[in-house]
Steps between C-alpha positions, in 0.01 A plus 500: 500500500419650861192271512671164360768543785216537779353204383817269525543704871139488597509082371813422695348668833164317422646214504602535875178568553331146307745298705411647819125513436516176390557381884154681621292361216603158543459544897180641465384267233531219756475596781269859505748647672723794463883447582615798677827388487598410157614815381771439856623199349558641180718760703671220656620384199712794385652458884565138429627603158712765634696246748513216269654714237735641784609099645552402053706798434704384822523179397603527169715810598313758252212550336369280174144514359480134457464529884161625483358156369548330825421839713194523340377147512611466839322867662201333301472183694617690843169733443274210396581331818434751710177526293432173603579522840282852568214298378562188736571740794251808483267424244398127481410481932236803364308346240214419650515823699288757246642748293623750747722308694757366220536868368591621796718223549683583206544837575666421752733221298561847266618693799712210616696452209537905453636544852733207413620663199531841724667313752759259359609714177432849614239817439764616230488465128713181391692503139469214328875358395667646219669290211215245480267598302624555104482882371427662205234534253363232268336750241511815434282640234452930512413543847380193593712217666425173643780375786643176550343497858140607358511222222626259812224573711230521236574144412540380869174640528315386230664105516388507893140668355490240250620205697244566769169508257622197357510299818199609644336410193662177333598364838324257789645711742342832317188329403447399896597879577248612278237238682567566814447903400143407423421313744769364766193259693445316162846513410608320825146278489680395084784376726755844449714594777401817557763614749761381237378701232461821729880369614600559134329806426708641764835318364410665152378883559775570758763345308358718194538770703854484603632421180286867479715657751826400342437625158373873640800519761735421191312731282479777749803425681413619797198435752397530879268287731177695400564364075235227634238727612536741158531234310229276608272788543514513141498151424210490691340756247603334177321207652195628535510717189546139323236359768673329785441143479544465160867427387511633186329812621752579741793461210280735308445743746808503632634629139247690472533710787949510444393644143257771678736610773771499240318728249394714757817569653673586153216709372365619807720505791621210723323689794202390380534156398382350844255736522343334115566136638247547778288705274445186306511278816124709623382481152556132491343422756192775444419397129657149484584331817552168365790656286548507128547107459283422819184297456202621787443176690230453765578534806366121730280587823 
């Protein structure tokens, strides 16, 4: 019953790590490009979570689960914003710049938003509110049980998954993402605006990821201004496990790599569960660089 119970544990954290990854592969499918500070504004949204729960329960004068709703929808649109507006700002004046100089640029948008964090809320560990989120356990059956705040975030998850690989695929909007992936000078030449699409990319996978941060600062309950860098460190991983680029790769990796970690901190140690997720990360990228779901492409000179 050991191992059933790691696999609900090792799902639940996996599913962090899909939505998160989510944002690189979609950034990278687009745009080549690796977005050094996604896994920041997935931090940002347990800090906008953490004050808009604060400012409801004040409102209301106590704490009520039906509050989350509107927290949650609203730290989602907050993050995708600021998504949007990181691309205007450091990304989109860089385009034409090569490769280097938009990865450094958003290295720097990563430290910017983690000094902010540092700044504004503190270096200290913050507690999410109490009385918000329901307790208790759904099932129980021997040793295994299966909370009301897993099941919640396994189906927030898997609806956002879901909802996502349906509009990229059944959509105009996702089929003109998916063209301007290929190739963005034939895309815009076939009359697509190309700096609308990359506009929405950026409204999607950050918003993705803050609805990310909320769910893991509710289900760990407590969290610092370095959760982004952890966090999207391993994102990062799941998305290339999956192959980066390729969005159902990254939801695949990123449960893959949650059921690893998971399995090898309950029947190993959790010492060495980091040390397993890079493991796999050189692997990867020795045996299979294009990732398990990755197709080799060639490369245009």
């Amino acid at each position: 019953m050991q191992f059933l119970q790691q696999i609900i544990n090792g799902m639940t954290i996996g599913s962090f790590y899909a939505l998160v990854a989510l944002g690189y592969t979609m950034v990278y499918g687009v745009l080549k490009m690796i977005n050094f500070a996604h896994g920041d504004l997935f931090m940002w949204g347990a800090f906008l979570a953490f004050t808009g729960l604060h400012v409801a329960g004040s409102l209301t004068g106590q704490a009520q689960p039906w509050l989350l709703g509107p927290v949650f929808i609203a730290v989602t649109l907050v993050v995708a914003g600021i998504g949007v507006l990181v691309e205007r700002v450091a990304y989109r004046p860089l385009r034409s710049a090569g490769r280097l100089a938009p990865i450094i640029s958003a290295l720097g948008v990563a430290f910017i938003l983690e000094s902010l964090a540092r700044n504004i809320y503190g270096p200290r560990w913050l507690s999410m509110p109490q009385g918000f989120v329901p307790s208790g356990v759904l099932m129980t059956y021997q040793d295994v049980r299966l909370s009301a705040l897993q099941l919640a975030v396994l189906l927030i998850a898997f609806v956002l998954m879901a909802g996502l690989y349906v509009f990229v695929q059944r959509t105009r909007t996702g089929v003109a993402m998916r063209a301007v992936a290929l190739d963005p000078l034939t895309a815009r030449l076939m009359g697509i605006d190309v700096d609308r699409i990359i506009a929405t990319v950026f409204l999607i996978g950050p918003g993705l990821g803050g609805a990310a941060g909320m769910t893991v600062g509710l289900y760990y309950g407590s969290f610092d201004f370095t959760l982004g860098w952890t966090f999207g460190l391993k994102a990062f991983i799941a998305a290339i496990l999956g192959g980066i680029g390729n969005i159902p790769g990254a939801m695949v990796g990123g449960m893959l790599l949650g059921l690893i970690e998971t399995l090898a901190s309950g029947y190993l140690s959790p010492q060495w569960k980091d040390v397993i997720a890079y493991v796999i990360l050189i692997l990867i990228l020795m045996f299979r660089p294009t990732g398990l779901l990755g197709e080799r492409i060639a490369e245009k000179v």
